[in-house]
C-alpha positions as CSV (number, residue, x, y, z in Angstrom):
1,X,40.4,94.1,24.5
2,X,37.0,94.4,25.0
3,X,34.6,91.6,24.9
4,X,32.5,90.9,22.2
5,X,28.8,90.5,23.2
6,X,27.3,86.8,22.2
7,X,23.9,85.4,22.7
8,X,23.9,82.6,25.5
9,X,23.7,79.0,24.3
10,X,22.4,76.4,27.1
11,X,21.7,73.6,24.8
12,X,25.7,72.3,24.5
13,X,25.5,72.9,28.7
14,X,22.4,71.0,28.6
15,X,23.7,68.1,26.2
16,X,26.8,67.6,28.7
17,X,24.9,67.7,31.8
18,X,22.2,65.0,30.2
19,X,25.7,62.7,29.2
20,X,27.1,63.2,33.2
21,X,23.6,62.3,34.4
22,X,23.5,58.7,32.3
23,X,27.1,58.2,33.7
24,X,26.5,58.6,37.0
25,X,23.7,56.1,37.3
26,X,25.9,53.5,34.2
27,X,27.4,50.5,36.7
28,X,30.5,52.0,37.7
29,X,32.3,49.2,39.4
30,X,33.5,46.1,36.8
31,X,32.2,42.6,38.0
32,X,35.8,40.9,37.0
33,X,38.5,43.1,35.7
34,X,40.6,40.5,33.5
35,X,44.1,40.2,33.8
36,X,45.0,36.1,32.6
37,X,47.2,36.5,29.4
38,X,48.3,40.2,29.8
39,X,51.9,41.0,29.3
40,X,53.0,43.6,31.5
41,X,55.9,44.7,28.7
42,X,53.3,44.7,26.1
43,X,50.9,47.1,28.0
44,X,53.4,49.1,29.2
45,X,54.4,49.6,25.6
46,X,51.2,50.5,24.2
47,X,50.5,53.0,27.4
48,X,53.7,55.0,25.8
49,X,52.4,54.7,22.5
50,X,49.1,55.7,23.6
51,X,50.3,59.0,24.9
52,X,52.7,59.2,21.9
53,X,49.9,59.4,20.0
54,X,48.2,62.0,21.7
55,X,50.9,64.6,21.4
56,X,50.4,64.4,17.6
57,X,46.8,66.7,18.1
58,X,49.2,69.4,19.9
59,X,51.5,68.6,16.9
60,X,49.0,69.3,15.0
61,X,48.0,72.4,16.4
62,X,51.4,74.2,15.7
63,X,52.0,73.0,12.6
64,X,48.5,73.8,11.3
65,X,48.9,77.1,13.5
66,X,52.2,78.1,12.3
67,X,51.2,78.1,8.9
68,X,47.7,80.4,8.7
69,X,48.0,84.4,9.2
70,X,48.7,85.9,12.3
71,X,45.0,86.9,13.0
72,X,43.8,83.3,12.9
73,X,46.8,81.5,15.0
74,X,44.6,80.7,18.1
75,X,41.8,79.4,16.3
76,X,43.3,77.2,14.3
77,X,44.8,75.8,17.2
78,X,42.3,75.5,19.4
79,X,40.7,73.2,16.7
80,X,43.4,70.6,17.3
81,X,43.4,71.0,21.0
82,X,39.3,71.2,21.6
83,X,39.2,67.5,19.7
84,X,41.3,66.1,22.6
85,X,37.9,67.3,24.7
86,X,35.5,66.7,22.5
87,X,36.0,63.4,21.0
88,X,36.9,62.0,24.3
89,X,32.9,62.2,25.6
90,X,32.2,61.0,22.2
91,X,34.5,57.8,22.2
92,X,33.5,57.0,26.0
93,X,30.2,57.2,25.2
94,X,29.4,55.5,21.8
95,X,32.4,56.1,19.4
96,X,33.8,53.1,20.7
97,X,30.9,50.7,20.4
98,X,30.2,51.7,16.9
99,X,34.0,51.6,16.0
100,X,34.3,47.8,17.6
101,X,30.9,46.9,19.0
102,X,28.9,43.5,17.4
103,X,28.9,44.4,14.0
104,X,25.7,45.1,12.3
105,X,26.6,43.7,8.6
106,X,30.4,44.3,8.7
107,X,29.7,48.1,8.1
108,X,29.3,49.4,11.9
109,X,29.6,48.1,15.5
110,X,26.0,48.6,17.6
111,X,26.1,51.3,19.6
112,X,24.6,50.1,22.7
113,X,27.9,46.9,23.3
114,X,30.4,49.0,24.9
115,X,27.6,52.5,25.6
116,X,29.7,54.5,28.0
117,X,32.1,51.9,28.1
118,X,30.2,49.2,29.6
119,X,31.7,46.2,29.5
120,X,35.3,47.1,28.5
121,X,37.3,46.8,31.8
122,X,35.9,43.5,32.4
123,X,36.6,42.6,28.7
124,X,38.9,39.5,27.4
125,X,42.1,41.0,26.7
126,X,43.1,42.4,23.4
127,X,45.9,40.2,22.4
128,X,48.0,40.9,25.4
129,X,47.4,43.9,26.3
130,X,43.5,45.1,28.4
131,X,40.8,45.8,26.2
132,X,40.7,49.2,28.2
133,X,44.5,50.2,27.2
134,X,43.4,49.0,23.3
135,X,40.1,51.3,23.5
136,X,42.2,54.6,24.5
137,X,45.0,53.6,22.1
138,X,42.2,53.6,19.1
139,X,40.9,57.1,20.8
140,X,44.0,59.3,20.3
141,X,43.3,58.1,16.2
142,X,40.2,59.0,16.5
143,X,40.8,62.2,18.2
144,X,43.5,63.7,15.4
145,X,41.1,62.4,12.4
146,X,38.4,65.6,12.5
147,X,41.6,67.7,13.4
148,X,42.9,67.0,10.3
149,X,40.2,68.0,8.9
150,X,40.5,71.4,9.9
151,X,43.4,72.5,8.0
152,X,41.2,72.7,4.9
153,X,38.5,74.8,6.7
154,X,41.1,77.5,8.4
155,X,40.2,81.2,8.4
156,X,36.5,80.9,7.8
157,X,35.1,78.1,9.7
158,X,32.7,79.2,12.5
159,X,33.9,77.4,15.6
160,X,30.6,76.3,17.6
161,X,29.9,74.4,13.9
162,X,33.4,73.4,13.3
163,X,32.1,71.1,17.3
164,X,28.7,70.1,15.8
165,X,30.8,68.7,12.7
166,X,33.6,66.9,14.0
167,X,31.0,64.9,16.5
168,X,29.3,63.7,13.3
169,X,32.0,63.1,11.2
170,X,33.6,61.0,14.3
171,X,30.2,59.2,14.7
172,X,29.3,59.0,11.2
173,X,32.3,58.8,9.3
174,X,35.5,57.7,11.1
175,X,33.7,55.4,13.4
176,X,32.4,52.9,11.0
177,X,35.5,53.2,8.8
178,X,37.7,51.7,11.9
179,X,34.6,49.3,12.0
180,X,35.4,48.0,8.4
181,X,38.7,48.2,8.2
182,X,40.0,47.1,11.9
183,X,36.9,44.9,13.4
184,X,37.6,41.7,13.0
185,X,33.5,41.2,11.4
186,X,34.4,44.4,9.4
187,X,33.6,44.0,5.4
188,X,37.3,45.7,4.4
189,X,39.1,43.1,7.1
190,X,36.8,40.3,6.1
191,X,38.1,41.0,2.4
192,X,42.0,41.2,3.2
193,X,42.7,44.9,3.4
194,X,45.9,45.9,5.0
195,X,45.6,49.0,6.9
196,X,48.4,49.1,9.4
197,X,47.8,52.2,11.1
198,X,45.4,54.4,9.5
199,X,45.8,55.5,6.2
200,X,42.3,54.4,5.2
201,X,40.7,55.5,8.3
202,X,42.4,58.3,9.3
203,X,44.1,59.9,5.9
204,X,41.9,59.2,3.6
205,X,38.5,60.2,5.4
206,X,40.3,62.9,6.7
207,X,41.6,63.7,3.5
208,X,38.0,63.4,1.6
209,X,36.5,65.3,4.7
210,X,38.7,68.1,3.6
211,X,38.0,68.5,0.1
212,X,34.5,68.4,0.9
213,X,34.7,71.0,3.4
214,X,36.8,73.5,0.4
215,X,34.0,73.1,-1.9
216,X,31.1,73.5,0.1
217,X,32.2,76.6,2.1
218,X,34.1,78.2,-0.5
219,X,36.5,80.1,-0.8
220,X,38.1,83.0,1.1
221,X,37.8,86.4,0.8
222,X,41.7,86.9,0.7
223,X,41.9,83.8,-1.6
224,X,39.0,85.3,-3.9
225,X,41.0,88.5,-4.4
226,X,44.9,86.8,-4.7
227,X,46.1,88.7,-1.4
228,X,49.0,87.4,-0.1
229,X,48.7,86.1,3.2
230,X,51.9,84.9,4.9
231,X,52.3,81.9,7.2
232,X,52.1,83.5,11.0
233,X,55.3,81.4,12.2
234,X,57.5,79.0,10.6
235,X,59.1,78.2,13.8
236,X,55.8,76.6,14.8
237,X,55.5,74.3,12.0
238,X,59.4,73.2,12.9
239,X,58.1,72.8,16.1
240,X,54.8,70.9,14.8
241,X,56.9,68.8,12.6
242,X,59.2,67.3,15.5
243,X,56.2,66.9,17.5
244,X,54.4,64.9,14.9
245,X,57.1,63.0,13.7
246,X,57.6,62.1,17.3
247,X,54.1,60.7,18.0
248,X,54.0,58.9,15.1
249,X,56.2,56.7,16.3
250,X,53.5,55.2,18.7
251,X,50.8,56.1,15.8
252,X,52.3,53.1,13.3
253,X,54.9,51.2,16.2
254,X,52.2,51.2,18.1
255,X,49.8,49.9,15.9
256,X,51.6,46.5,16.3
257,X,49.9,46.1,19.9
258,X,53.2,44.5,21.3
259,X,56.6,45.2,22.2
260,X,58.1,43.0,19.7
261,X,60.0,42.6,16.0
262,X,56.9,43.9,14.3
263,X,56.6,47.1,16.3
264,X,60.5,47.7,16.0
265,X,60.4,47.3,11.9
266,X,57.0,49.6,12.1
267,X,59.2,52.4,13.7
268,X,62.0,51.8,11.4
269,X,59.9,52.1,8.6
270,X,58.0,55.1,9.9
271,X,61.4,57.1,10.2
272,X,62.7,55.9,6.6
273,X,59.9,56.8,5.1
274,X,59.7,60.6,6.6
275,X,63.6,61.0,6.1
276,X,62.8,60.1,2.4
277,X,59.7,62.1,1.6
278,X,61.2,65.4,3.5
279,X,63.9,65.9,1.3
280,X,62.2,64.8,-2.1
281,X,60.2,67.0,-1.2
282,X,62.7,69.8,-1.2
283,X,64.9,68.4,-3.8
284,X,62.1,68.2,-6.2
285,X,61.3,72.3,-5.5
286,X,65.1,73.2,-6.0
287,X,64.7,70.9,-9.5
288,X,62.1,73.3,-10.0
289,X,64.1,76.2,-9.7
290,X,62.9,77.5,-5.8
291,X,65.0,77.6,-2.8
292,X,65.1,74.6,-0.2
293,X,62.8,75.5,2.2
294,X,61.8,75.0,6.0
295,X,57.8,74.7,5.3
296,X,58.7,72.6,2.3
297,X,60.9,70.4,4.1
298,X,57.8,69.9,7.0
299,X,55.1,69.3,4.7
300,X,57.4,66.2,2.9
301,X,57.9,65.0,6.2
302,X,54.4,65.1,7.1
303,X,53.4,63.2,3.5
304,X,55.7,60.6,4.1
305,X,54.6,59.8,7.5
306,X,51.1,59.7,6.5
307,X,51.8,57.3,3.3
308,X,54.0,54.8,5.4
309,X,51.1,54.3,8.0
310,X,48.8,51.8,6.3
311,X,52.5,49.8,5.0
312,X,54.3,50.3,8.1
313,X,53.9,46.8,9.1
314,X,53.6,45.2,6.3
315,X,56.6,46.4,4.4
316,X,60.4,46.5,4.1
317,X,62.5,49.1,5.3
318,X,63.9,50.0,1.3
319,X,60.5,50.0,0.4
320,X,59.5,52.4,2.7
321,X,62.1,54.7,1.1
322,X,60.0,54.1,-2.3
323,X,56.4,54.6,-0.8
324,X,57.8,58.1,1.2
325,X,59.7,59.5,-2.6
326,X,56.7,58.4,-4.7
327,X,54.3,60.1,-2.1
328,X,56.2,63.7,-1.7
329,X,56.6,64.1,-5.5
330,X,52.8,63.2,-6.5
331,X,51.1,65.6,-3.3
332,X,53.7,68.1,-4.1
333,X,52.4,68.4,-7.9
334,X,49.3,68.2,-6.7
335,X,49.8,71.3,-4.3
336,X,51.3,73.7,-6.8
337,X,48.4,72.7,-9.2
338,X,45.9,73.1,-6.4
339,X,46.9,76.7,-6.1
340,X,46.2,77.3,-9.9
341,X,42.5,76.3,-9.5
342,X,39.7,78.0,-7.5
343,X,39.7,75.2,-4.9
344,X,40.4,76.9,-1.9
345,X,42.1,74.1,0.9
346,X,43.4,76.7,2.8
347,X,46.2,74.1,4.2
348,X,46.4,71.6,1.6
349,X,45.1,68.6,3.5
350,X,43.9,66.4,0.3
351,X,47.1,66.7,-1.6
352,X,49.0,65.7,1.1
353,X,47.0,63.7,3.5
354,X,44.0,62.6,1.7
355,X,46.5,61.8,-1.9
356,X,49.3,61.0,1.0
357,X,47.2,58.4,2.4
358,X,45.5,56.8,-1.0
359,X,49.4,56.6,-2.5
360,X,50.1,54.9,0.8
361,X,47.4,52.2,0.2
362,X,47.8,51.4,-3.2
363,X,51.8,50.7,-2.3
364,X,50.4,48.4,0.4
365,X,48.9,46.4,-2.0
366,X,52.5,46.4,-3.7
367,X,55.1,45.9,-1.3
368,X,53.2,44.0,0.9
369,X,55.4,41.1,2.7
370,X,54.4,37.7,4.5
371,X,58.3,38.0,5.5
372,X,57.4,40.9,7.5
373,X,54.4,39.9,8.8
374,X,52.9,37.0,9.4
375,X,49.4,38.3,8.8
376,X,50.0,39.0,5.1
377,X,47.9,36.2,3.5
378,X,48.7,37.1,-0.4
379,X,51.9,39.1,-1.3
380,X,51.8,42.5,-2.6
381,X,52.0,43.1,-6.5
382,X,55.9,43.5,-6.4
383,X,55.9,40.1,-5.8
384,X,54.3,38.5,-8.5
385,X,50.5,38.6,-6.8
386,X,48.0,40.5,-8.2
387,X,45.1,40.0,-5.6
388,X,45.7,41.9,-2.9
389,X,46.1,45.0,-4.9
390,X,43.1,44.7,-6.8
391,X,41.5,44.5,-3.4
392,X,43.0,47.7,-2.6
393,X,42.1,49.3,-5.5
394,X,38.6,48.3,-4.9
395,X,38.6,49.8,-1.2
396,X,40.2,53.2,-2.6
397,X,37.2,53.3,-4.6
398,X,34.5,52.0,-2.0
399,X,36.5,54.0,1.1
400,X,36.5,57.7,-1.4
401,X,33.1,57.3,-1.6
402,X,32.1,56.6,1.3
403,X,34.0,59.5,3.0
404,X,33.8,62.1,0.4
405,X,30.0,61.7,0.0
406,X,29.2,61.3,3.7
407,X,31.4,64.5,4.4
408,X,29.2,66.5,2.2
409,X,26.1,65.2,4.3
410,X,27.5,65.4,7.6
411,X,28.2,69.2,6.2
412,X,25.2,70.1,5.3
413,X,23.3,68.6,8.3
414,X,26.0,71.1,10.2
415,X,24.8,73.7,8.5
416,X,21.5,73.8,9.1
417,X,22.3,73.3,12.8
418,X,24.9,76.2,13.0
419,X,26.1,78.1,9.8
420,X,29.2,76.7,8.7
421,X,31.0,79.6,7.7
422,X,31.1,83.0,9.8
423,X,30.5,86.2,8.4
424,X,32.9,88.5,6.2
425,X,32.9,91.1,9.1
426,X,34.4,88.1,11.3
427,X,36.6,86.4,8.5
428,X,38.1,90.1,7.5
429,X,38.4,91.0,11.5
430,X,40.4,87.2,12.1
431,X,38.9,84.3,14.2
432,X,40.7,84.8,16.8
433,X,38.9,87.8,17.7
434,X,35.8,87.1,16.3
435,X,35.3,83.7,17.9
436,X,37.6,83.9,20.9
437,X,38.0,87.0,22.0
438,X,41.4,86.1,22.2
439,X,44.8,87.5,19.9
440,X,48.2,87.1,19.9
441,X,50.7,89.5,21.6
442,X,52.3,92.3,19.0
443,X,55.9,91.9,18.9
């Protein structure tokens, strides 16, 4: 294959080089690294669940890459796997600080309290666990959030934006939502908003992000003309799935930042709920007269593993049966009625994780129980209170918002940086090629 001819770029060579130059001369060594009140069980815990979470962006990569066509495999994998580089810098260097740095008015942390992580090692421990192993644990979220994103974006995305976007959308975007919602000075904790593991943060901006990114670049050529284009490999979303399902297992356990009873009814809940949404999934296509299918079966999974995370903690194991069955059936309508519209989401991501995720917070508000966790302050609506849901309906509106207009801007600013969408030479020839100079083998 021969190499396609590109004009040389030095200024992402000359950002990176100006980053390694301020950490080399940041104070490397810690005056006191703390270790009074650490629990050796409770950090190694949250190390496992901090690399369980990190498997999710490969995850990712093969169920998102498993599902495009065949000339746009790589691509669409790489996304996943360039966030893991990517958002790492960005997190070191301020995506940290503004995620849990002094507030500045509950909306984001300053950048400058933990700038290339100064500070953090010699921090007071986080619970029981080292501020340090905390910090990385919140990275791998922050790292699958713009690769989420992506699925909505596959097949025409030009990749050097595709990098310029998901830095502002981490720094813009996701990094002030996990201010909000997870700070303890944030305005959404501050107002008793349960987010266990993400749904607000990660679903729903992701999921906002996404719908965003379908309207402004439009749609595809293929999708314009109503050709057919067939998933690439099935057997990678199986292997996506399991992969996923997996990780998530640290993503909402893990969220508990102990190795105790919360953490073991978060991963009991997180399993219920998948179990539940993967085959009402399936069971409401055969009600529909189509076959029981592998893909269908994956994407319920997927929705019900997304609408558990901001309960998880909060709420009982039946219930997680109800929040998994209630999410399936609404983003599967909402995925055969996307396909009857010109909204062109290539992979669906706002009917199943940005709806996945706002289903998942309203039945936090719900089902929410003090007898699972102590940190519940007012029941959910299933139990007679009506506070806490009106709160979360207020944050679904506030948090939709928020993302869905900030997406647009963090869009547009990409575009004027590096055209968002490549050209229909490119998109006709497949990303793979036209971006990578890479393809997959013929069989």
């Amino acid at each position: 294959m021969s190499e396609k001819k590109v004009k040389p770029s030095y200024v992402p060579l000359a950002i990176l080089a100006a980053v390694t130059v301020v950490a080399l001369f940041m104070p490397g060594i810690p005056t006191v690294i703390q270790t009074e009140g650490i629990n050796s069980g409770d950090t190694a815990w949250m190390l496992v669940a901090s690399a369980l979470v990190l498997i999710m962006t490969p995850g990712l990569a093969y169920f998102y890459g498993g599902m495009v066509n065949a000339k746009n495999v790589i691509s669409t994998m790489l996304q996943s796997f360039i966030a893991m580089g990517v958002i790492s810098v960005v997190w070191v260097t301020v995506g940290y600080s503004i995620a849990f740095g002094e507030s500045v008015g509950g909306f984001f942390g300053n950048p400058t309290t933990h700038f290339m992580f100064k500070g953090v090692l010699e921090a007071a421990p986080w619970g029981t666990i080292p501020a340090v192993v905390f910090a990385f644990f919140q990275l791998k979220f922050a790292v699958i959030t713009p690769a989420l994103v992506t699925g909505s974006m596959a097949e025409r995305i030009n990749f050097k934006s595709y990098v310029v976007f998901m830095i502002l959308f981490s720094i813009f975007i996701y990094a002030p939502l996990a201010h909000m919602t997870w700070a303890s000075e944030g305005f959404l904790f501050k107002m008793g908003v349960l987010d266990f593991a993400g749904g607000t943060v990660v679903h729903m901006s992701a999921g906002w992000a996404a719908l965003a990114a379908a309207i402004y670049l439009k749609r595809r050529r293929s999708h314009e003309s109503g050709s057919f284009l067939p998933p690439a490999n099935i057997p990678y979303v199986l292997l996506g799935t399991g992969l996923l399902w997996f990780g998530w297992f640290g993503f909402n356990a893990g969220s508990a930042l102990s190795a105790g009873a919360l953490a073991a009814s978060a991963f009991a809940t997180t399993n219920t709920a998948a179990g539940a949404a993967g085959l009402a999934w399936v069971l409401f296509d055969a009600a529909r007269g189509k076959k029981v299918s592998a893909l269908g079966f994956c994407i319920g999974v997927v929705v019900g593993l997304v609408a558990i995370t901001p309960a998880a903690g909060f709420v009982s194991i039946p219930h997680s049966i109800v929040i998994g069955v209630v999410a399936s059936l609404i983003s599967n309508y909402l995925a055969h009625y996307r396909t009857k519209t010109a909204l062109d989401d290539t992979l669906d991501v706002f009917p199943c994780h940005g709806v996945g995720g706002m289903v998942g917070m309203v039945l936090t508000g719900v089902f929410a129980s003090s007898a699972i966790n102590s940190a519940v302050a007012e029941q959910g609506l299933f139990f007679g209170e009506t506070s806490l849901f009106l709160k979360h309906l207020l944050a679904l509106v506030l948090v939709s918002a928020f993302a869905f207009i900030m997406s647009f801007v963090v869009l547009k600013i990409t575009d004027i940086i590096v055209p968002l969408r490549v050209s229909e030479e490119d998109e006709a020839l497949g990303l793979d090629v036209s971006q990578h100079d890479e393809a997959l083998l013929e069989a």
